[in-house]
TORKOL-4160 file (C-alpha; in steps of 0.2 Angstrom, whole numbers, padded with zeros to 4 digits, m for minus):
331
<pt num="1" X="0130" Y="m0196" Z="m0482"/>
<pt num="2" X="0143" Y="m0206" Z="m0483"/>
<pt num="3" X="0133" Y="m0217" Z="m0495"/>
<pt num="4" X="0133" Y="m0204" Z="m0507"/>
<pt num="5" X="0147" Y="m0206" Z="m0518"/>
<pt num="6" X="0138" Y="m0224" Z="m0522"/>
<pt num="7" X="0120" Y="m0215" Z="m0525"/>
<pt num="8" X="0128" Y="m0202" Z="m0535"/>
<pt num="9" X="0129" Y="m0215" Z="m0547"/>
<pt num="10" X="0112" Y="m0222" Z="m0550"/>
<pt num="11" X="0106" Y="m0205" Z="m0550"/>
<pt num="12" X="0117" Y="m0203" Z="m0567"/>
<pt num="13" X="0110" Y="m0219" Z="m0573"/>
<pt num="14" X="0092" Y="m0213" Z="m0569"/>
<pt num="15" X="0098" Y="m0195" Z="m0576"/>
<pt num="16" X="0103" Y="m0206" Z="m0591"/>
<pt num="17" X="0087" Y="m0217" Z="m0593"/>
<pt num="18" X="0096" Y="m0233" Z="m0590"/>
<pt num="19" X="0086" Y="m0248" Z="m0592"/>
<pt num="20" X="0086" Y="m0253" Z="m0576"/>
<pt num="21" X="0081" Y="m0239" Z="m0568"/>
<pt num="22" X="0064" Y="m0230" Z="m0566"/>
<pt num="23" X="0059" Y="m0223" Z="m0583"/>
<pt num="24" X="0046" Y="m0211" Z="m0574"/>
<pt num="25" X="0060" Y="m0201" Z="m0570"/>
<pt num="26" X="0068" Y="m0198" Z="m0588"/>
<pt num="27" X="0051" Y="m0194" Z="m0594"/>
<pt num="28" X="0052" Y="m0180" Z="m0580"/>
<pt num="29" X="0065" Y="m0174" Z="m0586"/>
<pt num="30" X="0059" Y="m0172" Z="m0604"/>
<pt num="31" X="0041" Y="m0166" Z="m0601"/>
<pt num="32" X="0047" Y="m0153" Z="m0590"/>
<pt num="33" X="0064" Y="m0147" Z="m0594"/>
<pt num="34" X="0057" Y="m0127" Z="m0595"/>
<pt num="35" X="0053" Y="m0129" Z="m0575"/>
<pt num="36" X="0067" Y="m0140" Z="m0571"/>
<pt num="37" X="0079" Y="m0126" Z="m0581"/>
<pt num="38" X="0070" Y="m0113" Z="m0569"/>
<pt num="39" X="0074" Y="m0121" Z="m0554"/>
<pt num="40" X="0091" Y="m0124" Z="m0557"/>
<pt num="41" X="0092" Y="m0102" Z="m0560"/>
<pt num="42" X="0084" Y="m0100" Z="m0543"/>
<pt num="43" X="0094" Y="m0110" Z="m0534"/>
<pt num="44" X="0108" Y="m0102" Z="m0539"/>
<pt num="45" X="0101" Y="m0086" Z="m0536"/>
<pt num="46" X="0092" Y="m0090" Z="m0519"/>
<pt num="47" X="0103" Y="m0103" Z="m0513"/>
<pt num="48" X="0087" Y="m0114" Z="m0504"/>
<pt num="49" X="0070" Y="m0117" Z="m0512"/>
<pt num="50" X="0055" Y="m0124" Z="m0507"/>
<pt num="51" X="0042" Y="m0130" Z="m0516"/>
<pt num="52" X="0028" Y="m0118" Z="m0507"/>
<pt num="53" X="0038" Y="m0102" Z="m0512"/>
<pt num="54" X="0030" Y="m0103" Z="m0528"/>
<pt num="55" X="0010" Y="m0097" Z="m0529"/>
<pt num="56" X="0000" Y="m0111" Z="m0539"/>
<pt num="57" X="m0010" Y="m0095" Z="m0547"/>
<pt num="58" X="0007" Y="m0094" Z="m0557"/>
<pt num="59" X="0014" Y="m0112" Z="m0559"/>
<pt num="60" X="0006" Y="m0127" Z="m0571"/>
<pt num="61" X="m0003" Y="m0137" Z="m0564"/>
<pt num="62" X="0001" Y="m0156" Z="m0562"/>
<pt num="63" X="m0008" Y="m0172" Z="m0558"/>
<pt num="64" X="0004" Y="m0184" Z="m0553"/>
<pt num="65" X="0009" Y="m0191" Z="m0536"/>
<pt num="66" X="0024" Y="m0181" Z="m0534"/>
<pt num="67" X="0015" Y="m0163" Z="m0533"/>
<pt num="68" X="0002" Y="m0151" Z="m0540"/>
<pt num="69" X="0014" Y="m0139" Z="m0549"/>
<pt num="70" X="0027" Y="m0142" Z="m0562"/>
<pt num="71" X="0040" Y="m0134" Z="m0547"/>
<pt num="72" X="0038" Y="m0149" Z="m0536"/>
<pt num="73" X="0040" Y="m0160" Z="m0551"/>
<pt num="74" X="0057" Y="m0149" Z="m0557"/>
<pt num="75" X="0062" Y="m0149" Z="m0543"/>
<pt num="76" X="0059" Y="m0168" Z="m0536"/>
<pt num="77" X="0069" Y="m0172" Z="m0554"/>
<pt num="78" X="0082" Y="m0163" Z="m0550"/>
<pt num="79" X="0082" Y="m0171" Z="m0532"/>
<pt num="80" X="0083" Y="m0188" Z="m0540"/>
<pt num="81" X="0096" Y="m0186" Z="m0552"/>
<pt num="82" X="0107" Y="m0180" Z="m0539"/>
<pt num="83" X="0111" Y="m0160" Z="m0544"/>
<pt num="84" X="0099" Y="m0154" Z="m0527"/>
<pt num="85" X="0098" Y="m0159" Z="m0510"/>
<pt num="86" X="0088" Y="m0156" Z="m0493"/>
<pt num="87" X="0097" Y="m0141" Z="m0485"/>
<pt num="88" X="0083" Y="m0145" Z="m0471"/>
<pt num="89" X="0064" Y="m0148" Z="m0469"/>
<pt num="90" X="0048" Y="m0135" Z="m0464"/>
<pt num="91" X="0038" Y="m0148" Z="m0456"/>
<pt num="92" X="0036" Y="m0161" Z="m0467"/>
<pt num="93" X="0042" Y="m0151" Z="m0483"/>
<pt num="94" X="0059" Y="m0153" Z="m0492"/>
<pt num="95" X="0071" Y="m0136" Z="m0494"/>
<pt num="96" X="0082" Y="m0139" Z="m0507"/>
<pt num="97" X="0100" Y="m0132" Z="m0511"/>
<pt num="98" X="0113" Y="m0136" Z="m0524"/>
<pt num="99" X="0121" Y="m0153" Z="m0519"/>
<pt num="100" X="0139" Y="m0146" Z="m0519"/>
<pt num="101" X="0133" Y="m0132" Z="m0505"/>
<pt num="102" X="0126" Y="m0145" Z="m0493"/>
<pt num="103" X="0137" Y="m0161" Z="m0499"/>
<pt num="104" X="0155" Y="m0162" Z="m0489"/>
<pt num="105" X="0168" Y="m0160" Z="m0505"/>
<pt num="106" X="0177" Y="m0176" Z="m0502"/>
<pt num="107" X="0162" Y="m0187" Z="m0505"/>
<pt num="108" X="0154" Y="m0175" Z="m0520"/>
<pt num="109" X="0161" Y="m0191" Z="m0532"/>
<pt num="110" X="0153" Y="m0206" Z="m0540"/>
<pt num="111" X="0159" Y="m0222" Z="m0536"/>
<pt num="112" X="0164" Y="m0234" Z="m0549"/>
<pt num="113" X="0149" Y="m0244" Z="m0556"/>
<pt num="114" X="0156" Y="m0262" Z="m0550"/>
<pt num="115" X="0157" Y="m0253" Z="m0532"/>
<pt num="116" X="0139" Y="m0245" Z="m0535"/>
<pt num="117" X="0134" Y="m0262" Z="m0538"/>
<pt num="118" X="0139" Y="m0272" Z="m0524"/>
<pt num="119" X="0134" Y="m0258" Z="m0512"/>
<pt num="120" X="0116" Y="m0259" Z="m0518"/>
<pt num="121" X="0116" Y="m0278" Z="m0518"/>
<pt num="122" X="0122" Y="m0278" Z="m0500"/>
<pt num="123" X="0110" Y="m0262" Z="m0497"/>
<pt num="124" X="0097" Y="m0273" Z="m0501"/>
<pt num="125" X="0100" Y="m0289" Z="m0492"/>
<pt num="126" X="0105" Y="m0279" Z="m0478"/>
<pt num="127" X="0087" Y="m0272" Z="m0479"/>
<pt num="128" X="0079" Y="m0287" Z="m0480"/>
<pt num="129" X="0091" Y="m0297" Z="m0467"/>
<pt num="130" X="0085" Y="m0310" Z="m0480"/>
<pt num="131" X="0083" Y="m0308" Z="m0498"/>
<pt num="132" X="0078" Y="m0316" Z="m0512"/>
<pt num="133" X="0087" Y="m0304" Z="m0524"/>
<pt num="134" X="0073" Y="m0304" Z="m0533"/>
<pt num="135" X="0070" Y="m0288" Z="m0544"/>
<pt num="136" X="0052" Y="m0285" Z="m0544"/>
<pt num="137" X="0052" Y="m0281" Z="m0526"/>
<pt num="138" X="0066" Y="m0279" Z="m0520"/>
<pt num="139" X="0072" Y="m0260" Z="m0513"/>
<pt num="140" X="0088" Y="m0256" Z="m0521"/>
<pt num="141" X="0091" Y="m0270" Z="m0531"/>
<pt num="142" X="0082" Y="m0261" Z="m0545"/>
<pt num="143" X="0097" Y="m0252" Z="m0547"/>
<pt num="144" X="0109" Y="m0267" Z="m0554"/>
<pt num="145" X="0110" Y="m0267" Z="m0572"/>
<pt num="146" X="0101" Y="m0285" Z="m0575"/>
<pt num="147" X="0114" Y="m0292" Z="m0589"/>
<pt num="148" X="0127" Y="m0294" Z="m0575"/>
<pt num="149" X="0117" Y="m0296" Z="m0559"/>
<pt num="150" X="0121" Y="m0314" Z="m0557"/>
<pt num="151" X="0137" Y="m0313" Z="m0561"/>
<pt num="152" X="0140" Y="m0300" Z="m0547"/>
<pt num="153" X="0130" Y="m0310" Z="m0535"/>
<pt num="154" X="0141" Y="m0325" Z="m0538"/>
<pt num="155" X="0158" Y="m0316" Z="m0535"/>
<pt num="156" X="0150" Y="m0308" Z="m0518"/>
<pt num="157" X="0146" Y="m0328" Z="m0515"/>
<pt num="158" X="0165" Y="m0333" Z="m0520"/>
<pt num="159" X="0171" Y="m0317" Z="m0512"/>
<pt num="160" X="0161" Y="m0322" Z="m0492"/>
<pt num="161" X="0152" Y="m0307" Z="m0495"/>
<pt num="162" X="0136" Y="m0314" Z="m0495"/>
<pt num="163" X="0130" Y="m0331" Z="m0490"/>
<pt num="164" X="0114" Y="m0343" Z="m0497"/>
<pt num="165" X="0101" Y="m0348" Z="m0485"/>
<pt num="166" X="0090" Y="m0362" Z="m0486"/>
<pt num="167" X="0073" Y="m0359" Z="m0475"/>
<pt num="168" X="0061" Y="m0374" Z="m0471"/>
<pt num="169" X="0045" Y="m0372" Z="m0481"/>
<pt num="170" X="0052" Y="m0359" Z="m0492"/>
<pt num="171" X="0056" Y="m0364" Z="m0510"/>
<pt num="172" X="0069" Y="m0348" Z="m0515"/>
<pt num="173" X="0086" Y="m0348" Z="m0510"/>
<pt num="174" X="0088" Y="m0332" Z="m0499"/>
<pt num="175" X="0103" Y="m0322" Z="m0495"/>
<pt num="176" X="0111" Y="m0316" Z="m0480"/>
<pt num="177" X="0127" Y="m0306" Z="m0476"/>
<pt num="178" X="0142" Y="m0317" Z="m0471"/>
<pt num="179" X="0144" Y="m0307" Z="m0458"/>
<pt num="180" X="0125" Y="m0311" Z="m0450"/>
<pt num="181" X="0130" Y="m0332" Z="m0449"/>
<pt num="182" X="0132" Y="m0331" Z="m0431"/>
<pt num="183" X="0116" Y="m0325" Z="m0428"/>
<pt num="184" X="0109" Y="m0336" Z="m0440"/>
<pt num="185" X="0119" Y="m0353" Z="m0430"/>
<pt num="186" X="0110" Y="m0343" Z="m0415"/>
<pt num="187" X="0092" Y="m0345" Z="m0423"/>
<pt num="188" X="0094" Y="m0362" Z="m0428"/>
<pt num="189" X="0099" Y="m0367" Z="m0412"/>
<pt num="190" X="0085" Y="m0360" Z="m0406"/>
<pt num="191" X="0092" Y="m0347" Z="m0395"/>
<pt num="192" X="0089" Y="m0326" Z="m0399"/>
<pt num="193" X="0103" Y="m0319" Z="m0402"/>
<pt num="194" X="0110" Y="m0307" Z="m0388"/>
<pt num="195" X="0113" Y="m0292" Z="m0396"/>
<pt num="196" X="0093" Y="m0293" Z="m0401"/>
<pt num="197" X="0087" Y="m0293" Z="m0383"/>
<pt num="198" X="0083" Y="m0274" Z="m0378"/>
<pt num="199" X="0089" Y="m0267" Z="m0363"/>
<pt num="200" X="0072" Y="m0260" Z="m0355"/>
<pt num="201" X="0058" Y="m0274" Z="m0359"/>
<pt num="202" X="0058" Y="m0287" Z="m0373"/>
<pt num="203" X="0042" Y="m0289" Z="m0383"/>
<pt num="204" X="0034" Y="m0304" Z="m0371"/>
<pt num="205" X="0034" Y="m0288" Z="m0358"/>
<pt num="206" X="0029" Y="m0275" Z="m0370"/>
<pt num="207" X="0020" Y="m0277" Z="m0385"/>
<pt num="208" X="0027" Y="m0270" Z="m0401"/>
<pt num="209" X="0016" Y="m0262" Z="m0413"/>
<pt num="210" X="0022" Y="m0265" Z="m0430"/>
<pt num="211" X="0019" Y="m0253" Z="m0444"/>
<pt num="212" X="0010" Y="m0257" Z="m0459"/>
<pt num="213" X="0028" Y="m0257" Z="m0469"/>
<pt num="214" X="0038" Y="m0263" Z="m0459"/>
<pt num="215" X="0048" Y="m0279" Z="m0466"/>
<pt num="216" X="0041" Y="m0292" Z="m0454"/>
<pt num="217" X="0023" Y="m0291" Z="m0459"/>
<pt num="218" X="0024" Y="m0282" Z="m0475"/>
<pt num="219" X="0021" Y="m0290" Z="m0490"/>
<pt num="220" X="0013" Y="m0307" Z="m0486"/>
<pt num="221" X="0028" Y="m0309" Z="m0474"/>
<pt num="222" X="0015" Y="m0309" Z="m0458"/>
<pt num="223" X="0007" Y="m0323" Z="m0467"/>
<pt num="224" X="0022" Y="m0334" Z="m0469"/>
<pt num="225" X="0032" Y="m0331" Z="m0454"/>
<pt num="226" X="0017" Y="m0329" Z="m0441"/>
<pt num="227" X="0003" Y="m0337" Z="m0451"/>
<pt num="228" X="m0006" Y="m0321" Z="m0450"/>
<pt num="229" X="m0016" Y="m0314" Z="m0465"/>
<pt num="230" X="m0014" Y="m0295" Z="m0463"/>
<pt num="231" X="m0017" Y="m0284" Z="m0477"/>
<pt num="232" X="m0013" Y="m0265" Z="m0476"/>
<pt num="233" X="m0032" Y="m0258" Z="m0480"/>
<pt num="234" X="m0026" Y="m0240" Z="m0485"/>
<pt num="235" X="m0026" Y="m0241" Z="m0502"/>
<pt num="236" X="m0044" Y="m0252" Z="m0501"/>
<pt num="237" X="m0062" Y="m0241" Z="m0504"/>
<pt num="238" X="m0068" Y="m0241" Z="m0487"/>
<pt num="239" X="m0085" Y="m0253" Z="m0487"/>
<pt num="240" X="m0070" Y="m0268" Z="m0491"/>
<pt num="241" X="m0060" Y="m0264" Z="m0476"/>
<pt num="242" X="m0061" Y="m0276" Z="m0465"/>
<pt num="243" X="m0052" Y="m0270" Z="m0451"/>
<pt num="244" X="m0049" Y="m0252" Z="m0451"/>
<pt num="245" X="m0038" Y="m0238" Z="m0464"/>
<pt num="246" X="m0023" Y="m0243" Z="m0454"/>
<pt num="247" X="m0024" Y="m0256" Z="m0444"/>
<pt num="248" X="m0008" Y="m0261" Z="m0432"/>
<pt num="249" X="m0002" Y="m0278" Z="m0430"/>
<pt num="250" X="0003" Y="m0280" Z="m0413"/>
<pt num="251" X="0018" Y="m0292" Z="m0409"/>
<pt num="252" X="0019" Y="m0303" Z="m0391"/>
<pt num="253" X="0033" Y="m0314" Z="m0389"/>
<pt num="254" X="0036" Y="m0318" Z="m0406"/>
<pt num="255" X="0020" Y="m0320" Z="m0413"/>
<pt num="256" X="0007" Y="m0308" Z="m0421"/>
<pt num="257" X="m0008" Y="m0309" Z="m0409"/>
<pt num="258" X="m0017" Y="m0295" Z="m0413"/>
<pt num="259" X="m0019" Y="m0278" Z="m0424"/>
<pt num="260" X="m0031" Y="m0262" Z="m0418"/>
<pt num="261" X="m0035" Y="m0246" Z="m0428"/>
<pt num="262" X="m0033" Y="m0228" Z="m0421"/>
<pt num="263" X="m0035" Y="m0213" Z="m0423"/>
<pt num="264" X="m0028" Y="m0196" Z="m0413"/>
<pt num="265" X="m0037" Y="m0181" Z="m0411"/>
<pt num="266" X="m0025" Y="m0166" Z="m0409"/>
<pt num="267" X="m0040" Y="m0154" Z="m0409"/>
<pt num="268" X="m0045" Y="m0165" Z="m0391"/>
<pt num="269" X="m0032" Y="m0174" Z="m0387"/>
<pt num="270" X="m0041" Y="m0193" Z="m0387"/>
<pt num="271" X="m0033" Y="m0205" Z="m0393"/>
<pt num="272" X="m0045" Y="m0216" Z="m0400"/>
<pt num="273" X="m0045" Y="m0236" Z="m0402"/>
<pt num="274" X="m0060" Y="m0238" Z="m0418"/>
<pt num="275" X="m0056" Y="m0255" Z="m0419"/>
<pt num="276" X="m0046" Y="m0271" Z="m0409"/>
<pt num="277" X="m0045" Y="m0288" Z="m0415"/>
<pt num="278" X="m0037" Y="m0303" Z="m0408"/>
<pt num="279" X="m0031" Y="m0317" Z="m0417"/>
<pt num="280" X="m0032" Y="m0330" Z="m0406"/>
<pt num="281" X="m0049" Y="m0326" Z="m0392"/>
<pt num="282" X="m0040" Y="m0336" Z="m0379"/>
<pt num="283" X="m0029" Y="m0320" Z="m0375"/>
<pt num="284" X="m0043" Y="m0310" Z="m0370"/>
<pt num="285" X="m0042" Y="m0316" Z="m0353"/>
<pt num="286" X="m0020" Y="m0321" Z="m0351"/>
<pt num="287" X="m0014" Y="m0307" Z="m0338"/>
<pt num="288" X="0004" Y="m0307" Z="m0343"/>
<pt num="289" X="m0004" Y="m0301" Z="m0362"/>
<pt num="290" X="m0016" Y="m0288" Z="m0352"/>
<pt num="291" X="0001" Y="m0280" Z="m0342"/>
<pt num="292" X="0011" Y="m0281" Z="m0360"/>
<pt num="293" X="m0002" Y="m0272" Z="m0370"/>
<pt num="294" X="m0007" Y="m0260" Z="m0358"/>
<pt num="295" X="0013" Y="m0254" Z="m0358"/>
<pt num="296" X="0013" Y="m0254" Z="m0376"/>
<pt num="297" X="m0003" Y="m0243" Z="m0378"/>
<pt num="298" X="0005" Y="m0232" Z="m0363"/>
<pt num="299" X="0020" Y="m0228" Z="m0370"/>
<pt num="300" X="0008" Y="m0227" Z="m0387"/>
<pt num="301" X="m0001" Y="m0214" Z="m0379"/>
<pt num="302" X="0012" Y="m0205" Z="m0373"/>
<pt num="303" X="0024" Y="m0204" Z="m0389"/>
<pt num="304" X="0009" Y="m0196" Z="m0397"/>
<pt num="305" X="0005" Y="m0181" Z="m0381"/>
<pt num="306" X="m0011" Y="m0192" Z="m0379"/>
<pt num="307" X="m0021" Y="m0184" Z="m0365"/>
<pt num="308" X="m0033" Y="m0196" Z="m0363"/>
<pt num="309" X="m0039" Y="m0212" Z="m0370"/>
<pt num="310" X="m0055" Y="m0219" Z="m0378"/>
<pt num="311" X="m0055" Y="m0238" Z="m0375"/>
<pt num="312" X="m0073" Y="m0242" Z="m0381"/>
<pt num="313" X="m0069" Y="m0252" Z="m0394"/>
<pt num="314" X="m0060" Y="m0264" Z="m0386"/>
<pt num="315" X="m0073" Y="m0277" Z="m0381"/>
<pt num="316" X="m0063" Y="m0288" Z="m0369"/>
<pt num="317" X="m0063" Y="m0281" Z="m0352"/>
<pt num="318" X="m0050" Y="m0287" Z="m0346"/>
<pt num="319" X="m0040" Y="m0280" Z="m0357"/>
<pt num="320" X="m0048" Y="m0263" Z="m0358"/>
<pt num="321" X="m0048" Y="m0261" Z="m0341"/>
<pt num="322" X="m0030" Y="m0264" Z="m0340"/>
<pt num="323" X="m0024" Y="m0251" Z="m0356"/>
<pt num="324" X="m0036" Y="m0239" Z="m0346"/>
<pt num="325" X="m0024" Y="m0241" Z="m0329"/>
<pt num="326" X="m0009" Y="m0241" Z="m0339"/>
<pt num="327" X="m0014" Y="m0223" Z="m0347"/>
<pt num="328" X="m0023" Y="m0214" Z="m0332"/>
<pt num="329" X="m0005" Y="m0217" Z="m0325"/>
<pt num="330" X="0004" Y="m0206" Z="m0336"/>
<pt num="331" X="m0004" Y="m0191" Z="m0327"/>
């Protein structure tokens, strides 16, 4: 929230079709400005609206990846361009409310665009830990107008704000916060840094199991750092998957040594392993990686309210003997 003064402006810029920002969202506004006008007169008549308040039988209907009727569309736009907020959720459903009546009054402002500006720059490296400021993949960096980007960057540079970091192998200059250089001197002395050493079991006792998005494997990342060539397979027709809808890469130490694909079945209770893989075949019989995996599946199983497992899949038996111990435990 206290971000907000800062996004209320590149909500104005998206409200104003800056070129810099997400022309989608203009076009919304100009396709549907009948249903987004509606919206605005509920709200102030309701005071929170969801989108399933409205029957489809009496709405338009939409095609696009941001709902079925031109409600969820209205009110995404006004969402986006900052006159709505989530009051709360259903489940996984947004309620919305007028902004001023869920935004503390002190911080319903917009920033000054030089403040807006730095904030996303350091939002963005932030997010990255190291960034390339580049803007065709970058999160938040979009949001910089591009005739002044550099120029900004340089007086963060000038400023400390920001440092440039050189990586072996990599060609780009990268980007850190000044404030992150001790943990880098840390790293190239070869040490972790203390404050990234977790209290109940580091990763060499429990694996991790990474999600697809998450920045260390993401796009080509697990390929670079861990020489791992993962590929989230959602988005892929199903007879070229290789490895499973949403396959897991599993992190040890701090290296990628696996990735398995799951399912849950609530109606059942199973938690279900379709698929496991190992990168390097050698693990299949290493203890220490049987104990860590089986705690990482454990505390897997029992997030999710898993009352049983099914370990078929996973072909070294070792391994699925240990995961099988680790889970029977939890009852």
């Amino acid at each position: 929230m206290d971000e907000l003064p800062h996004w209320r402006v590149v909500m104005q810029r998206e409200r104003d079709g800056h070129p810099d920002c997400d022309p989608r969202v203009l076009k919304m506004g100009q396709e549907h400005a009948q249903a987004i006008d509606e919206m605005r007169t509920i709200l102030r008549q309701r005071e929170i609206v969801s989108n399933r308040d409205f029957d489809p039988a009496t709405r338009t209907r939409m095609q696009s990846y941001r709902g079925r009727k031109d409600s969820s569309l209205a009110l995404y736009y006004l969402w986006r361009t900052g006159e709505v907020m989530t009051h709360h959720r259903e489940n996984f459903e947004r309620v919305y409310a007028l902004a001023e009546a869920v935004a503390p009054a002190h911080l319903f402002r917009e920033s000054s665009p030089d403040e807006a500006d730095r904030f996303l720059i350091r939002k963005e490296v932030c997010f990255a830990g190291l960034s390339r400021l580049n803007r065709t993949s970058d999160a938040f960096f979009r949001g910089v107008p591009f005739s002044i980007a550099r120029q900004i960057v340089d007086q963060m540079l000038a400023a400390g704000e920001l440092i440039e970091v050189k990586v072996e192998g990599w060609r780009a200059v990268h980007y850190a916060l000044a404030s992150d250089s001790e943990l880098l001197a840390e790293l190239i002395a070869g040490r972790i840094p203390q404050a990234w050493i977790p209290l109940e079991r580091t990763t060499q006792e429990e694996v991790v199991f990474l999600a697809p998005l998450d920045p260390v494997c993401a796009r080509g990342r697990a390929k670079v750092l861990f020489g791992v060539d993962y590929v989230w397979e959602v988005y892929k027709p199903e007879h070229q998957r290789k490895f499973g809808y949403y396959a897991l890469p599993v992190l040890w130490g701090d290296r990628l040594v696996a990735r398995f694909d799951s399912r849950f079945d609530r109606s059942t209770g199973a938690f279900v392993i379709l698929g496991f893989w190992l990168e390097d075949e050698a693990l299949a019989g290493d203890e220490a990686f049987a104990r860590a995996l089986a705690c990482g599946f454990s505390r897997f199983a029992a997030f999710l309210g898993a009352s049983r497992m099914d370990t078929a899949a996973v072909s070294q038996p070792l391994l699925r003997q240990s995961i099988e111990a680790a889970v029977n435990s939890l009852d």
